[in-house]
Every structure is written in C-alpha cells, then in structure tokens.
FIFISE-423987 format. One record per atom (N, C-alpha, C): residue in three letters; x, y, z. Coordinates in steps of 0.1 Angstrom, whole numbers, plus 5000, padded with zeros to 4 digits. Example, Ala and Ser with C-alpha at 12.3 -4.5 7.8 and 13.67 -1.06 7.14 Angstrom:
// FIFISE-423987
ALA513249435078/ALA512349555078/ALA513249675078/SER512849785071/SER513749895071/SER512950005079/
END
This chain:
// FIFISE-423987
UNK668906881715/UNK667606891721/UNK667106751724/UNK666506771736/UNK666006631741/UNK665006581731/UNK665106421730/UNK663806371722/UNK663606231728/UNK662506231731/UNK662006151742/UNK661305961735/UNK661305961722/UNK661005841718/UNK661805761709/UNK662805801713/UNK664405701703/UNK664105581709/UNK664505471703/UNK664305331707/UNK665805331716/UNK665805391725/UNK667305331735/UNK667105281746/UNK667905211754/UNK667905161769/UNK668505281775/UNK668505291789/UNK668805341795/UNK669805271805/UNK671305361805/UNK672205321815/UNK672305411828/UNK672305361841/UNK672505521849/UNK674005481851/UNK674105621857/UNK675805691864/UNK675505541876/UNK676605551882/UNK676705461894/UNK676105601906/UNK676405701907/UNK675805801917/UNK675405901910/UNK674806001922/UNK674906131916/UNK676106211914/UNK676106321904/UNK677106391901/UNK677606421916/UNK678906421917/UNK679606521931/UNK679206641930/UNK679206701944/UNK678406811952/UNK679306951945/UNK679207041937/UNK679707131927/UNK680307191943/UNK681207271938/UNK682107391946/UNK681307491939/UNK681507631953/UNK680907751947/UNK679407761952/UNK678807841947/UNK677307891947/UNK677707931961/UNK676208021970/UNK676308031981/UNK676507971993/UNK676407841995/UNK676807812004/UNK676907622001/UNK677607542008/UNK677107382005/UNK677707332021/UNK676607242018/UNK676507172034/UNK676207002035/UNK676606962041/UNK676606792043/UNK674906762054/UNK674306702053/UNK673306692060/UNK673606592068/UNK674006702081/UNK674006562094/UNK673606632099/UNK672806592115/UNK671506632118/UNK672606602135/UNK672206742141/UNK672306652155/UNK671406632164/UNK671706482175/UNK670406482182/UNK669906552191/UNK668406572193/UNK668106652200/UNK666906582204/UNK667306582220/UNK665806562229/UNK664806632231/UNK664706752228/UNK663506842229/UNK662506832223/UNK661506742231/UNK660306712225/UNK659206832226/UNK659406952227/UNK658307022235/UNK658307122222/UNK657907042206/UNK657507102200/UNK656307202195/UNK656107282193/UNK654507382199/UNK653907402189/UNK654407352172/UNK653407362161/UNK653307242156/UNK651807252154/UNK651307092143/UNK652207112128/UNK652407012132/UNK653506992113/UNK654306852115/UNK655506842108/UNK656306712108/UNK656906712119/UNK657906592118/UNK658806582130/UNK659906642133/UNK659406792121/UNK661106852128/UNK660406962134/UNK659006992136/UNK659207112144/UNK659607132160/UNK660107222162/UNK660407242173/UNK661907242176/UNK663207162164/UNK664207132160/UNK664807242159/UNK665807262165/UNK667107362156/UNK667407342144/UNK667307412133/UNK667507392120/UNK668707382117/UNK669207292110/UNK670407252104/UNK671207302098/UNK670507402085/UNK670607442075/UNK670607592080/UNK671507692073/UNK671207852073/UNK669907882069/UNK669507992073/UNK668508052060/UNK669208112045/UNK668708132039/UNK668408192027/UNK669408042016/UNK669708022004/UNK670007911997/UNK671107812007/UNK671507722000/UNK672107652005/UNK672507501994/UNK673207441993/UNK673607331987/UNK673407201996/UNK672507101998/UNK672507012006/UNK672406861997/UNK673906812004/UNK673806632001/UNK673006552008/UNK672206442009/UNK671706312012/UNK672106212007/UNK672006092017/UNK671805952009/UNK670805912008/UNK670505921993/UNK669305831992/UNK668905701993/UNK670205631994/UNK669705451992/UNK669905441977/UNK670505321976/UNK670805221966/UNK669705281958/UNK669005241959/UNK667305311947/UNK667105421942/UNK668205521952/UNK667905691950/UNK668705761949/UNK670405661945/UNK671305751938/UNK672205721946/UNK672105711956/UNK673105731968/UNK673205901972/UNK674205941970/UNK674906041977/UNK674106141967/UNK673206281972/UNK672206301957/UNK672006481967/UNK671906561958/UNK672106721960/UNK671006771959/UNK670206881968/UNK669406941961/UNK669907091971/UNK668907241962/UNK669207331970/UNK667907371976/UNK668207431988/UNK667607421999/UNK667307602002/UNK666107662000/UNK666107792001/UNK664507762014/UNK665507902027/UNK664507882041/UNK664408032045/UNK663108072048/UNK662908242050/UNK664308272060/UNK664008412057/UNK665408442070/UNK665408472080/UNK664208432086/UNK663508462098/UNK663008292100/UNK663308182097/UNK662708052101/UNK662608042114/UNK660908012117/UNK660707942132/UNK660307812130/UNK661507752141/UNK661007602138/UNK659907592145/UNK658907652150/UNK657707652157/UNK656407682151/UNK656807732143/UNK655807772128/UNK655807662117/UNK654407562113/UNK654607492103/UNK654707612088/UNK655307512076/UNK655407622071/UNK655407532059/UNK654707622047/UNK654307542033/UNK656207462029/UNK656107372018/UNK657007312012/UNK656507331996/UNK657507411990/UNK657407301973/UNK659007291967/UNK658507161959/UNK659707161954/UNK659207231937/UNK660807221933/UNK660607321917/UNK662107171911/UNK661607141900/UNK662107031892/UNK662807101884/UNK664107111880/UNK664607131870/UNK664507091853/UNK664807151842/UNK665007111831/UNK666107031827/UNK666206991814/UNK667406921813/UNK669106981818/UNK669706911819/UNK670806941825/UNK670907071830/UNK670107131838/UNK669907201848/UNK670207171863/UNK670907271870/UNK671207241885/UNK669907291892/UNK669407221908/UNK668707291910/UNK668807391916/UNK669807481916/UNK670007591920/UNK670207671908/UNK670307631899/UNK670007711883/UNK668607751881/UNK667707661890/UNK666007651883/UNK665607781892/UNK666207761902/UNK665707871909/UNK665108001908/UNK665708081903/UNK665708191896/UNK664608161889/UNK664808101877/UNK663808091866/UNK663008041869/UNK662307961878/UNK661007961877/UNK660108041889/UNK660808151898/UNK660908301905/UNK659808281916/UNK659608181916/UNK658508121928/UNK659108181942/UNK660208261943/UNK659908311958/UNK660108461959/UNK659708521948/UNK659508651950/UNK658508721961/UNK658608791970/UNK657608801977/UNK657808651988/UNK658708601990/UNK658508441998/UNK658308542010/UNK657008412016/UNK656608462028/UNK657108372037/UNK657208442056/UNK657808352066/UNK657608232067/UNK656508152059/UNK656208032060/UNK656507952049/UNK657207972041/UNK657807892030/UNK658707852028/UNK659007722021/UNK660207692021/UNK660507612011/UNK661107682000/UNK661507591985/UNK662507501985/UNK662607361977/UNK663707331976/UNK663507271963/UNK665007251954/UNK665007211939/UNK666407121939/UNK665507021938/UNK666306901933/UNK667706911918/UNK668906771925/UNK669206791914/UNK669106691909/UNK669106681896/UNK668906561882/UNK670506471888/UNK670306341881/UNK670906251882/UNK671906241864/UNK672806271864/UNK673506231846/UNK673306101841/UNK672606081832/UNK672305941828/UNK672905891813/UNK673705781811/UNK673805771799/UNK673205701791/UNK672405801785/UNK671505731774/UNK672105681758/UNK672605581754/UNK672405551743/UNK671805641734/UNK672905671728/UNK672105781712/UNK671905901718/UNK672005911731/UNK671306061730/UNK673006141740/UNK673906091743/UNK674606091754/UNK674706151769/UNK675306141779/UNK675106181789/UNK674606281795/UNK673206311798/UNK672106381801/UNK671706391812/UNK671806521820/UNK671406541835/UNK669306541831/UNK668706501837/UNK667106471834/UNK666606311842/UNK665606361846/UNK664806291853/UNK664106141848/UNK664506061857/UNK663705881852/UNK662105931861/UNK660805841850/UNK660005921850/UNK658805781854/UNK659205681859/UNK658505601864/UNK658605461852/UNK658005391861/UNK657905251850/UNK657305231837/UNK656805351834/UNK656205321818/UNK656705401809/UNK658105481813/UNK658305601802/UNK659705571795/UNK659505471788/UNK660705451779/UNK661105531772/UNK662105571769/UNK663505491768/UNK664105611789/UNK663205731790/UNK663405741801/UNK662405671815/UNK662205541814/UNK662005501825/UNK662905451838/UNK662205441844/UNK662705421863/UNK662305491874/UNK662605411887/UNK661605441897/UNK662705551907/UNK664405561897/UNK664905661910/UNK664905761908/UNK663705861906/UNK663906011910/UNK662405961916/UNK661905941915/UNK660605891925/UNK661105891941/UNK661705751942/UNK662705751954/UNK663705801957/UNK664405901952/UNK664906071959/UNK663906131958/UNK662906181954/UNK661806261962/UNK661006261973/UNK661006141975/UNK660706081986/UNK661406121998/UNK662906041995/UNK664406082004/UNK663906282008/UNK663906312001/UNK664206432000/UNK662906522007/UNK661906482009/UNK660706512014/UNK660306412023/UNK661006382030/UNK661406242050/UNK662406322052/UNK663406342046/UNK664706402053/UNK664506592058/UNK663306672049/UNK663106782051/UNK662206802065/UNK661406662062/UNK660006702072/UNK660506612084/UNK661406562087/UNK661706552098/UNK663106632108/UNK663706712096/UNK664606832100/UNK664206982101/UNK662506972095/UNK662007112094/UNK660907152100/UNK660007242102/UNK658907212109/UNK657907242092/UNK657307132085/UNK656507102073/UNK655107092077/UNK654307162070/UNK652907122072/UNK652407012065/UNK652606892064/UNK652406822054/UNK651406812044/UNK650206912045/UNK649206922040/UNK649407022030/UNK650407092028/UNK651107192020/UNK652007182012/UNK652307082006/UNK653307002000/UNK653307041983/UNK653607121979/UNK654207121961/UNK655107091954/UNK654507031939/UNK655307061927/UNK655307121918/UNK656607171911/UNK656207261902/UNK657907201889/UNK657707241883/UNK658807231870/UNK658807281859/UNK659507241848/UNK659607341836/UNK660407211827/UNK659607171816/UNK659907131806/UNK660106931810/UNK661506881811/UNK662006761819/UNK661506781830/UNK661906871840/UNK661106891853/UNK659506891852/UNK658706951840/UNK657506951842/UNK657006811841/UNK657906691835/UNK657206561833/UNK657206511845/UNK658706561853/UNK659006511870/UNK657406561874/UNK657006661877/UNK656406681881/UNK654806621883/UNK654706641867/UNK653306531868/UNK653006411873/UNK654706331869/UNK655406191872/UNK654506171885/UNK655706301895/UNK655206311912/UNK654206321916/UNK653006411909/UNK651706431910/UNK650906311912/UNK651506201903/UNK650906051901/UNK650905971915/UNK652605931912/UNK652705821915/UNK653205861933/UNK653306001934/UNK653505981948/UNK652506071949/UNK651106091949/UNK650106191951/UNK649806171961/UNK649806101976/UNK649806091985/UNK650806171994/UNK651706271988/UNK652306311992/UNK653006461991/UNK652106471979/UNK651606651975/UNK650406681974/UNK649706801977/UNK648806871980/UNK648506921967/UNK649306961955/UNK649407031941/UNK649907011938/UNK650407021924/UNK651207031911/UNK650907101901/UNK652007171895/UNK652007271886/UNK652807241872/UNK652607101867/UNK653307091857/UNK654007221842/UNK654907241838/UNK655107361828/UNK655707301816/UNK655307291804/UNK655507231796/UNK656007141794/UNK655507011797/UNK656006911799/UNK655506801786/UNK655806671786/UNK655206611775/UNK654206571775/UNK653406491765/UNK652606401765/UNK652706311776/UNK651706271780/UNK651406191798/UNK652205991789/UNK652905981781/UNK653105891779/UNK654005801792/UNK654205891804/UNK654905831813/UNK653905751821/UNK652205731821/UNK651205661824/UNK651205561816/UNK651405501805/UNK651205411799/UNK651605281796/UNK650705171803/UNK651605061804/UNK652005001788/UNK652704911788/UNK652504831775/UNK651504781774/UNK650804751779/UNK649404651777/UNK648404771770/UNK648804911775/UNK647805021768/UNK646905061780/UNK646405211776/UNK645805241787/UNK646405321799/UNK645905401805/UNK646705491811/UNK647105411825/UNK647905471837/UNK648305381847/UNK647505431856/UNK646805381869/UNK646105441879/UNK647305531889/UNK647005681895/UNK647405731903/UNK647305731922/UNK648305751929/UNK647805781940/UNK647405901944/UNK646905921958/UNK646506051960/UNK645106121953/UNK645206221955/UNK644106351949/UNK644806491947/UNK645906491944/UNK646506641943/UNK645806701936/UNK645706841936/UNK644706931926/UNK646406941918/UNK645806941902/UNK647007001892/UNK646407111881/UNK647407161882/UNK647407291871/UNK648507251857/UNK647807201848/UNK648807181836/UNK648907321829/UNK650107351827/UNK650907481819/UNK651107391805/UNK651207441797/UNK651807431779/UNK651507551770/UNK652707581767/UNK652107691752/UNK651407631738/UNK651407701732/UNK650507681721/UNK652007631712/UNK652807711712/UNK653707741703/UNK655407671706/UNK655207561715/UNK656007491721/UNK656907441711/UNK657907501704/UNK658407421691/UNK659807311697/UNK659507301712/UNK660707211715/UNK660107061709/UNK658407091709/UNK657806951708/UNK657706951693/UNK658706811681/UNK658106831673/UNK657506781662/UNK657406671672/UNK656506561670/UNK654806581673/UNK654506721673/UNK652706731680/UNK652406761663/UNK650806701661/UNK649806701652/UNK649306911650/UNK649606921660/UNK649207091660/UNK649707161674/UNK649707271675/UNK650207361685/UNK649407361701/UNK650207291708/UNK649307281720/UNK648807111720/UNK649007031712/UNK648506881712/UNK648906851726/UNK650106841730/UNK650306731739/UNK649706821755/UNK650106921753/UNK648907001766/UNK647706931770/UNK647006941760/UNK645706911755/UNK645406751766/UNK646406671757/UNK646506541763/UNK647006551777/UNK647606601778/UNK647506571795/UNK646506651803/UNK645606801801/UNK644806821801/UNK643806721805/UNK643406611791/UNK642606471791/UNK642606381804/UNK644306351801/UNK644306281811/UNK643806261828/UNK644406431831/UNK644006491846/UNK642206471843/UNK641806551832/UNK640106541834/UNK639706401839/UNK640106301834/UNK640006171831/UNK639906101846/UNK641106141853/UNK641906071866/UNK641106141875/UNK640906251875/UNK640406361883/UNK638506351886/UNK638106251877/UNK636306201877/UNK635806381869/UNK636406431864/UNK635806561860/UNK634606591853/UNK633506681850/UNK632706651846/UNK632406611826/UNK634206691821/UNK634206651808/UNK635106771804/UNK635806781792/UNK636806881790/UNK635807011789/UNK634506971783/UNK633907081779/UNK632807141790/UNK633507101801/UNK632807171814/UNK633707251821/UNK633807371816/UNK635107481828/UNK634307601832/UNK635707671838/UNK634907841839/UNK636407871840/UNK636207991828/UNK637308061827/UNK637808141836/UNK639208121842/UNK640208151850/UNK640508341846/UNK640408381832/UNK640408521826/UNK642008581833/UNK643108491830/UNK644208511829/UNK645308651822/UNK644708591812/UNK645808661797/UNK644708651787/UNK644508751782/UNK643708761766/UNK644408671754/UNK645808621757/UNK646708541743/UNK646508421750/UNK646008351761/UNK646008261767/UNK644708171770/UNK644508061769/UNK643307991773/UNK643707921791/UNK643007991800/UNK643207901809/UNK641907881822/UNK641907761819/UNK640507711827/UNK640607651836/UNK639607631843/UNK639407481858/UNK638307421851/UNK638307311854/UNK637507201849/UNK636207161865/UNK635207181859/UNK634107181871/UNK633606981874/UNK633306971888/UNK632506811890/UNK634006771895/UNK635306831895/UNK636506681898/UNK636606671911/UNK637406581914/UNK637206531928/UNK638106641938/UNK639206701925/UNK640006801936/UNK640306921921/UNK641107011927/UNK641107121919/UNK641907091902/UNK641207091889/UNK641907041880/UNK641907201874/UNK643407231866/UNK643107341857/UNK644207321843/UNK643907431835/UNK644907411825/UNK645107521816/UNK646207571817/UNK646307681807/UNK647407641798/UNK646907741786/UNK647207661771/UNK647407851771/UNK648807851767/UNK649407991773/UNK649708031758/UNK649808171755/UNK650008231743/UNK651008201730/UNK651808201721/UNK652708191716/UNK654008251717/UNK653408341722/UNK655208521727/UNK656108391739/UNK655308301743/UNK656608231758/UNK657208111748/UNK656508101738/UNK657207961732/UNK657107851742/UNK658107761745/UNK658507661750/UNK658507711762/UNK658807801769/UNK659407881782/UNK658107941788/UNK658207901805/UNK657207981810/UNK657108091806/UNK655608151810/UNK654708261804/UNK655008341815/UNK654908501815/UNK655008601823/UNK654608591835/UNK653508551833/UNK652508531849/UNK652708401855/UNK653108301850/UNK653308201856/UNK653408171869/UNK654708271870/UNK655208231885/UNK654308281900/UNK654008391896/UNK653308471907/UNK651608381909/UNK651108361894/UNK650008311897/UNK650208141899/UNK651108041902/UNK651307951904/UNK651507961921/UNK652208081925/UNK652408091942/UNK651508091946/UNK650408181941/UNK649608251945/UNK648408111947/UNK648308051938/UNK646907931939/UNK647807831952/UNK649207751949/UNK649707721959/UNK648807791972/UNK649607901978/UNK649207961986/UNK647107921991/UNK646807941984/UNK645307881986/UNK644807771993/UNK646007681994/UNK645507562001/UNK646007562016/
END
C-alpha cells in the first residue's frame, strides 16, 4: 500500500511504460494535414478536422517532450456519432496506483449515459522507482510533494490536452478532472497548478493537500478559478496516518475554502445527497467550492453516487 511520507528520493523510468498489446483498439497519433479551414463550430483548433482516432475507446501514444516522458499513452474514449463540427465537453479521469488508464475507466463509470458531446480521456501513469517503496505506476505531483514530487505529469497533461484540442473539436471552456485515490491527488495537483486550464475538478479520495506546501511553510498559490468538488470517505482506512476519520478531506476541504476567498467552512447549504453522507457547497467563493465527506459502507473507494452525480454537476457548466 502506498505511503506517501517515507523519507525517499525519487528516481524516474527514462520513458513511459511501452504501449500494452491488446485492449480494444491502439493507435500511434499522427495527424494528417489538412487545409480545411471552413470549420463551423466555436471550440479548439481541431474543429472542423477529420478525426484521427475511431469512436468508442482506443489506446493513443504522444510525445510529450523530454519534461513529459517522451513517448506517453493515454485511452481515448469519443461518442459514436463524433461531429467534428460540434464543440464538445473534455474530462479527463486520473488513474490510481498502478492503474492503466483504460482500467480507470470502468470504475470511475463517468460515461454511462455519455452524451454526443463528450469526450473522456484517462491518462497513463508513468512507473517510477521509488527508493523503499519499489517500482510504482503513480503520479509526480508538483514541486512541493516529496518524496512524490515533480513537474512531469503536469507537463503530459498539458501534452495531452494541446494534442486533443487541436485534433478534436474541444470547447475549452468545458475542460475536466476527475480521479480516485493517486489520481485524486493528480487531480487536485491539476486543479492548482494548471487551473487555467480546467473548468472543474472532482478530486476522490485523495490525500492531504501536502502537495501545496512549500518548505518555507504555507500553502502554494494556484492558477485559474476551477470550481472543485472534494470527495473523501469518512472511513478511508487506506489513510493511516489521519488523527480521525475523514481528517485529511477535511483539510483539503480547508484548503479549497481558503484559495477559493469562501465565506468560511461554516458557511454552506446542504447538497442533501445521501443520509450516511455530509455533502455541501461552501457560499461567498469566487467559483463553485463543494465537499462531500461520504459515508463509511465506500471505505476508501468511490461512493454509489459518485459517478452520475460528478457528470451530472460537470455537465452544468
């Protein structure tokens, strides 16, 4: 089980893992040129494009650059009816530890009901060898999160959200994240430091916000204004280092209130979810803050409703 405060350095792989055989489909991303400027929907630079990629999943390589792995996978799910004429929402879904992101898929069911204008895609993790802990597919989580710090899954999400929105037709005003556990830190991570570049975030049990904190102390400033929705159970026994059940929720909770100008933890209005569940919005923030502090029956693992009511607020913007 992962544990996130061992005194180790961090070594990476020289690349990403090679591109797996199998699953439904895998594809090399090369793009061909095309002069047809006479694209007819507001969105990125791919609308109007022949799409590259099939509909329904797919396995897609990039180069990310020296910074971002190089040669780096993620899976690529597009309605089966895509018009590249139609902008159309984006989120990504972050995997857990040594999770593919075509494993996360499934589990975190965000396209049940997918409508003509959506289009998921889930990164894969990078294998990293960590000292003491050994070689671990999971996410570097920015410059302050020792012993997992670093800035390259930052820059593959980036790669990976330029390379979609100029191959797809993206509303860029519709941009999500969402994750579970290692993914859910990616996610906050992304929320932060590239918040200029998602619309939401739906972090799911993820840790303590210790990936804000410089050494000098003190949280780190964010970009952007994403509205976020922090997920944590009560009964999260992966964490087991928390003072009580639900602690580190709590704190990142804090933190978003904090970053967000909110009017105070103890200003909400209940969301009336689940009866085993606390989950609120925080009133006064600059963009949509919420938090649900989910029953004991999910443990560590998303809660029943999660998925549907995570699309569903997505969908809102």
């Amino acid at each position: 089980m992962r544990q996130l405060f061992l005194p180790v350095l961090v070594a990476a792989l020289a690349a990403c893992t090679p591109a797996r055989s199998g699953g439904r489909g895998d594809d090399d991303d090369t793009t061909d040129d095309d002069d047809d400027d006479d694209a007819a929907a507001p969105g990125s630079a791919g609308c109007g494009l022949t799409p590259v990629h099939p509909s329904g999943g797919v396995q897609v390589t990039i180069d990310a650059g020296p910074d971002g792995g190089g040669e780096c996978g993620y899976w690529l799910s597009l309605p089966s009816n895509y018009d590249p004429d139609v902008s159309h929402s984006l989120t990504v879904g972050y995997a857990g530890t040594n999770w593919y992101g075509e494993w996360i898929q499934p589990y975190l069911a965000l396209e049940d009901g997918q409508r003509d204008d959506e289009i998921f895609v889930y990164p894969d993790p990078l294998w990293w060898n960590f000292p003491g802990w050994g070689e671990l597919g999971g996410w570097l989580l920015g410059p302050h999160a020792y012993p997992a710090n670093g800035n390259h899954d930052l820059v593959l999400t980036e790669a990976i959200l330029d390379d979609l929105e100029s191959t797809l037709c993206i509303d860029e005003d519709r941009v999500f994240a969402t994750g579970h556990s290692w993914g859910g830190d990616m996610t906050a991570v992304a929320a932060c430091f590239l918040g200029d570049r998602f619309t939401a975030a739906a972090p799911v049990a993820a840790n303590r916000p210790y990936w804000f904190e410089p050494d000098s102390g003190g949280f780190e400033g964010c970009t952007g204004d994403p509205a976020v929705w922090t997920w944590f159970g009560v009964a999260a026994d992966h964490f087991t280092s928390q003072a009580y059940g639900g602690e580190y929720g709590d704190e990142q909770a804090a933190f978003w209130v904090e970053e967000r100008g909110c009017d105070g933890l103890g200003s909400t209005v209940d969301l009336g979810l689940d009866s085993a569940s606390t989950c609120v919005e925080y009133t006064g923030c600059s963009s949509s803050t919420r938090y649900c502090l989910y029953g004991s029956a999910s443990g560590h693992q998303v809660p029943s409703y999660y998925s549907a009511t995570t699309i569903d607020w997505f969908r809102s913007f």
